[in-house]
N, C-alpha and C positions, 0 to 999 in steps of 0.2 A: 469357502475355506481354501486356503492358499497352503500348497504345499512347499516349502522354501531347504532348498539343498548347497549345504557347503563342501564342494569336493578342495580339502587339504593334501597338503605332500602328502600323508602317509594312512590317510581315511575318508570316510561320508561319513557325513553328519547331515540330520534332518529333523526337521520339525513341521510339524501342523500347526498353520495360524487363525485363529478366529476368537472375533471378538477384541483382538487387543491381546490377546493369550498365547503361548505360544502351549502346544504339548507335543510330547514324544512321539516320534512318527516309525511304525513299523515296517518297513523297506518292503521287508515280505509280506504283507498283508494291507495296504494302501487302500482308503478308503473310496473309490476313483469315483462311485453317483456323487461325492460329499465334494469334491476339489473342482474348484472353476480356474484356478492358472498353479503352473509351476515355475517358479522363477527361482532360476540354479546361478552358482558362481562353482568356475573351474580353475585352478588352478593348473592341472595338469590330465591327461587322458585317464578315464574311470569306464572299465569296461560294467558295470554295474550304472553308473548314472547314464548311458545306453540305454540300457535295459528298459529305467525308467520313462526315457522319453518317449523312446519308441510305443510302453505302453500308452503313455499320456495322446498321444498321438492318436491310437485306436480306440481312446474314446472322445477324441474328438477335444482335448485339454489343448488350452492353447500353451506354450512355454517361452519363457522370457531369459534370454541369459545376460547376465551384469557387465558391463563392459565399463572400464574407466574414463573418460573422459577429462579435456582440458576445464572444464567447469560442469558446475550442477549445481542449478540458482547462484547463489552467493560463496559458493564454496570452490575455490580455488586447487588446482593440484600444479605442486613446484614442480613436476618432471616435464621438459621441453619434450620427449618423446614418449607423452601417456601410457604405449603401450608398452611399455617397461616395468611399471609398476604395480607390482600384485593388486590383484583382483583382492585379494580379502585387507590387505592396506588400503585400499580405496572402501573398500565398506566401513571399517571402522572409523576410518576419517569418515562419512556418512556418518555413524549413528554418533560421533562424538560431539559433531556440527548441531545435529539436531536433536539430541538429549538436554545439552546446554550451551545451547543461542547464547551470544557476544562472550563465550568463555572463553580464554587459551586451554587450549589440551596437547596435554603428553598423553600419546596414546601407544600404551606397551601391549602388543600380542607375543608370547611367552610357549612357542611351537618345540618342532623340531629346530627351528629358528628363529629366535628373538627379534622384533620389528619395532622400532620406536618411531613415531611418526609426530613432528610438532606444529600444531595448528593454534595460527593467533585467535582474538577474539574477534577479527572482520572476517574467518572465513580462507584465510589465505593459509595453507599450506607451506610451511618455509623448507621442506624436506627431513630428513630425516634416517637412520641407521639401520643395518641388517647384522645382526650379529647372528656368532652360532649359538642355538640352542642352548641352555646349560647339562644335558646328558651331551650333547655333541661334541661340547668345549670340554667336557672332561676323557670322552672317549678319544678324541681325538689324539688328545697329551697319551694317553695311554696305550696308544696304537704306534706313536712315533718316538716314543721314547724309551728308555731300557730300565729306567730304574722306578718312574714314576708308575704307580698303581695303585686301584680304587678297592674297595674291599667289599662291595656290595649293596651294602647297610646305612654306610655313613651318612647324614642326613647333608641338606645345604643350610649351613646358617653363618650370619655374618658376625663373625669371629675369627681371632687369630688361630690357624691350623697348627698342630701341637706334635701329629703324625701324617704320614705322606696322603691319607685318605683324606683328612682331614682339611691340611692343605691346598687338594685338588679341589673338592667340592666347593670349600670355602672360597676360595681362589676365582671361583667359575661366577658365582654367586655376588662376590664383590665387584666384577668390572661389571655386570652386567648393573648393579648399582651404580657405578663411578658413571657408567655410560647417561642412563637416567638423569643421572645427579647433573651431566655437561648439558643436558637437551633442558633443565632449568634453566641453567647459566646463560644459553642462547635463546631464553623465551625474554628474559628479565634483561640483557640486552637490546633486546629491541626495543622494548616498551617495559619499565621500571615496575611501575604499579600496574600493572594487569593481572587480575585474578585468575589461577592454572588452575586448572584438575586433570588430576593424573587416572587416567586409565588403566584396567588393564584384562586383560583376555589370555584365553591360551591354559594348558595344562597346568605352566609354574606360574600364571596370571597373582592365582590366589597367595602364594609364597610369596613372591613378590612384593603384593601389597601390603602385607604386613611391614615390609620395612621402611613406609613412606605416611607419615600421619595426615588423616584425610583423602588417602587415594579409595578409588573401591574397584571392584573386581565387576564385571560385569562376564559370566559363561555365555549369552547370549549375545554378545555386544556385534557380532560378524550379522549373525541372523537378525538382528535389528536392523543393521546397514542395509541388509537385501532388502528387506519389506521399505525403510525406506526411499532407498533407492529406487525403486520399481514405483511407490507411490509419487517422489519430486518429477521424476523422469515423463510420467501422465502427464502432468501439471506444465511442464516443458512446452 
């Protein structure tokens, strides 16, 4: 059983894999005779995922941590300098490479900060965009300006905003579409007729997907990439 941890800007997330299965992994109660590797992606320093290796460590658990690299088998990444590129964009590029073989993918992670990543159908990485968040993109207006503000409540839906809440959200909501909609435009110039699937992950993953017919939302799509990754990476 593989214990698989994603440290994000602003949490841990963890899951238990076996079988092909992934389940809920209790931080505070880890099942350590049951786990034979831990293999983490970090984003950022996590005094808690310490914790964990350190225990991992005293029982003798070997641990793996995800690094990006300029290839991995047939899978290409556009950044001249790898180490630039988040660790969990490099995974989802992983699990979207290999969920579906010779497909282009838009792959949208929907965080504290929105990540569009577009990959052809040979595997090649053509780059891709970091947007803010949609709480970010609305707080942010709402921090820097005097008149503009958010009422609490107002949902995000794409429609004309009618009052200033409305507005914003709506507002946040449409570029982060318009953005989407240009990472088509640059798939379909490359290559015409190549078949996309649009991805998507992240908090507003599932909002998202609603407004694109035939995308799907994948909550696991990161933690796929790890178990991936850790499996192609053997195979290396």
């Amino acid at each position: 059983m593989r214990l698989l941890i994603d440290v994000g800007n602003t949490s841990l997330k963890a899951v238990m894999w076996h079988n092909e299965q992934a389940q809920p992994a209790d931080i505070n109660n880890l099942p350590w005779l049951q786990i034979t590797e831990v293999i983490y992606a970090c984003v950022g320093r996590s005094d808690l995922l310490n914790d964990i290796l350190v225990q991992a460590a005293s029982n003798n658990i070997a641990c793996f941590e995800a690094k990006v690299t300029k290839t991995l088998g047939d899978l290409v990444c556009a950044y001249e300098h790898v180490g630039n590129l988040g660790i969990d964009r490099w995974l989802a590029l992983i699990a979207g490479f290999t969920l579906y073989p010779n497909t282009a993918c838009i792959i949208v992670d929907a965080g504290t900060a929105t990540t569009i990543d577009v990959l052809n159908s040979e595997g090649l990485h053509l780059g891709g965009w970091i947007l803010p968040g949609l709480d970010l993109m609305t707080s942010l207006l709402t921090q820097n300006t005097q008149r503009v503000f958010d009422d609490g409540k107002t949902p995000f839906t794409n429609e004309l905003g009618k009052n200033t809440p409305n507005g914003l959200k709506n507002g946040a909501l449409v570029a982060t579409i318009g953005a989407i909609e240009q990472a088509k435009l640059h798939l379909t110039a490359q290559k015409a007729d190549q078949a996309t699937q649009i991805i998507f992950a992240g908090g507003y993953g599932s909002l998202l997907q609603q407004q694109f017919a035939g995308s799907i939302f994948d909550s696991l799509l990161v933690m796929k990439g790890l178990k991936y990754w850790y499996e192609l990476t053997e195979t290396v």
